[in-house]
N, C-alpha and C positions, 0 to 999 in steps of 0.2 A: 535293716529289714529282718526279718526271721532266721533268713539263714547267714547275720552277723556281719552281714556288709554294710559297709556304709550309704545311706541313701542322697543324704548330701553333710556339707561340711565347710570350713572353712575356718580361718585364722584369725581371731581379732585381736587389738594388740593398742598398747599406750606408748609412748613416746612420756615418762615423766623427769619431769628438770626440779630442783632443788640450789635454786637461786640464792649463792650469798655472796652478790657480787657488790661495791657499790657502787655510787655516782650512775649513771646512765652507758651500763657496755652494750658494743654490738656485737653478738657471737653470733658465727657461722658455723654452721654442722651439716659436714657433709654425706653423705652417706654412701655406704660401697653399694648398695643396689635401691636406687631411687625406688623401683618398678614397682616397688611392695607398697607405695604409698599413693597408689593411683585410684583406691577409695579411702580419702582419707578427708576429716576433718581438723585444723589448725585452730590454736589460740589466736586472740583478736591479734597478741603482739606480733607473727609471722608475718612476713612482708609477702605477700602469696604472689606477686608479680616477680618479683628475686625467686621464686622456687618454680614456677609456672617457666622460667627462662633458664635457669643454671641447674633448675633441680636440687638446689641447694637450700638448707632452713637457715634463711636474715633473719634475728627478731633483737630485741630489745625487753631481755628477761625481766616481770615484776618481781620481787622480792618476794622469797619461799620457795614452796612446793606448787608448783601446777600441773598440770597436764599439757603437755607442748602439742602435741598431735592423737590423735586415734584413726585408728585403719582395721580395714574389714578385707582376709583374702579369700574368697570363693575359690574354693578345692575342692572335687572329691573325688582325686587321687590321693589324699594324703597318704603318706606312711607312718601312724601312729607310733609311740613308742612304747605300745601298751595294748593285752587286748581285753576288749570289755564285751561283756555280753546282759541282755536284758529278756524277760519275758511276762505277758501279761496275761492271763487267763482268766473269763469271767463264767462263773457257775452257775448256778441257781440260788443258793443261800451266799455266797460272797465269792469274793473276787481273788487272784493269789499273783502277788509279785514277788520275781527273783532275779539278782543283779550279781554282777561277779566282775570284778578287774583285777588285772596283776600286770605287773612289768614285761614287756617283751624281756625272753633269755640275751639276746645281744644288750641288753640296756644296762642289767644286771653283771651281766660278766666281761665286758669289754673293758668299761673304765668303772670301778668301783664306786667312784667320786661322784656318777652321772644320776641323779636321782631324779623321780617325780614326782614333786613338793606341791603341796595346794589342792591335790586331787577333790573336786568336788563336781558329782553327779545330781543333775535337778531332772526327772522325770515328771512331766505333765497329764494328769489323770484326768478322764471324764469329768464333769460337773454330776453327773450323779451317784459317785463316789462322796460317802458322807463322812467319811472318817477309817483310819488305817491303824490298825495294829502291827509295828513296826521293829524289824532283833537286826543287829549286825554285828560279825566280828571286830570289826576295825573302824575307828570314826563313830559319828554320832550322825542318828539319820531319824527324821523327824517327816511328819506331814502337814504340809501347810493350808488348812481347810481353806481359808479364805481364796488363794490362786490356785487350789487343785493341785499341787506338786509336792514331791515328796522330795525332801533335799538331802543328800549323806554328803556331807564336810568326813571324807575320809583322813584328809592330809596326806603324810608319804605312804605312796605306793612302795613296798617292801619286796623281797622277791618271792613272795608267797600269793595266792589268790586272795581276795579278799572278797566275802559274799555277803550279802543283805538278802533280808526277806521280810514278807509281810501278808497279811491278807487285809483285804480292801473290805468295807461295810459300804452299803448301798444306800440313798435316799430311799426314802418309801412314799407312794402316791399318796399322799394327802385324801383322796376318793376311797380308795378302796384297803389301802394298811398293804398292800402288794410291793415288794422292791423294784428299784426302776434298774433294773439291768439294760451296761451299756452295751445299744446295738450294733459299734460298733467297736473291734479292739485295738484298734489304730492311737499309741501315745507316742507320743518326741521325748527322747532324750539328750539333756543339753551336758556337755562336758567341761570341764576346764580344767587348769592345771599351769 
């Protein structure tokens, strides 16, 4: 929200296997906290009756890379490891976005080793956003006209801020040559990492 809270949130997450077993094996994987996979979707191979009972993953891996499972955890207590901040302001001749993330100091200084790799922010723009002109320190960060989002593929988050910016251009009414400024300034930002 505006004032940098989170308004909702949650964990999603792969389970991938890299199968080079041969002949036909049965692996069992158990897990130290089942509880995290109580929205979860399974490969056809899971025996969901063996995990639905013991909480344990039966399957009968195919050969390669799959996806064993996917899970969704609704939180918004989390405690990020990171903080991020975003704003959207819509003018009268355009529009003006500015994004900032850096590392929590404990992340940074506790274990050196502990980084956060992959960082990528996808922000969702009105539909009458026509097109963005787009600067960032760090990362490559692009506007996707077609689904209205702007995406910065930062990768590692360093122990420094990292900030983007932009201003937004407007559709124009087809009737009158007027910009369609959006009425409302309400955008979702999606995180990952």
């Amino acid at each position: 929200n505006s004032n940098g809270a989170m308004v909702s949130g949650g964990i999603s997450g792969d389970v991938f296997v890299n199968s080079k077993l041969s002949g036909l094996p049965d692996v069992l994987l158990t897990l130290r906290n089942a509880s995290i996979m109580q929205n979860a979707s399974f490969h056809p191979c899971v025996r969901l009756q063996r995990y639905e009972r013991d909480r344990a993953l039966s399957f009968m891996p195919p050969d390669g890379e799959f996806s064993l499972a996917q899970y969704w955890i609704p939180d918004t207590t989390l405690n990020l490891p990171f903080h991020f901040t975003a704003s959207i302001s819509y003018h009268a001749e355009h529009g003006k976005l500015q994004i900032a993330a850096s590392p929590k100091l404990a992340v940074t200084m506790a274990n050196k080793q502990m980084l956060i790799d992959k960082f990528v922010v996808n922000v969702r723009l009105p539909k009458s956003i026509a097109s963005a002109t787009l600067a960032s320190q760090g990362g490559n960060i692009r506007f996707d006209e077609e689904n209205h989002v702007v995406v910065w593929h930062i990768g590692k988050l360093t122990g420094q801020e990292t900030k983007a910016e932009g201003t937004l251009s407007y559709r124009t009414n087809p009737k009158d040559g007027s910009p369609e400024i959006p009425s409302e300034e309400k955008s979702t930002a999606q995180l990952s990492f």
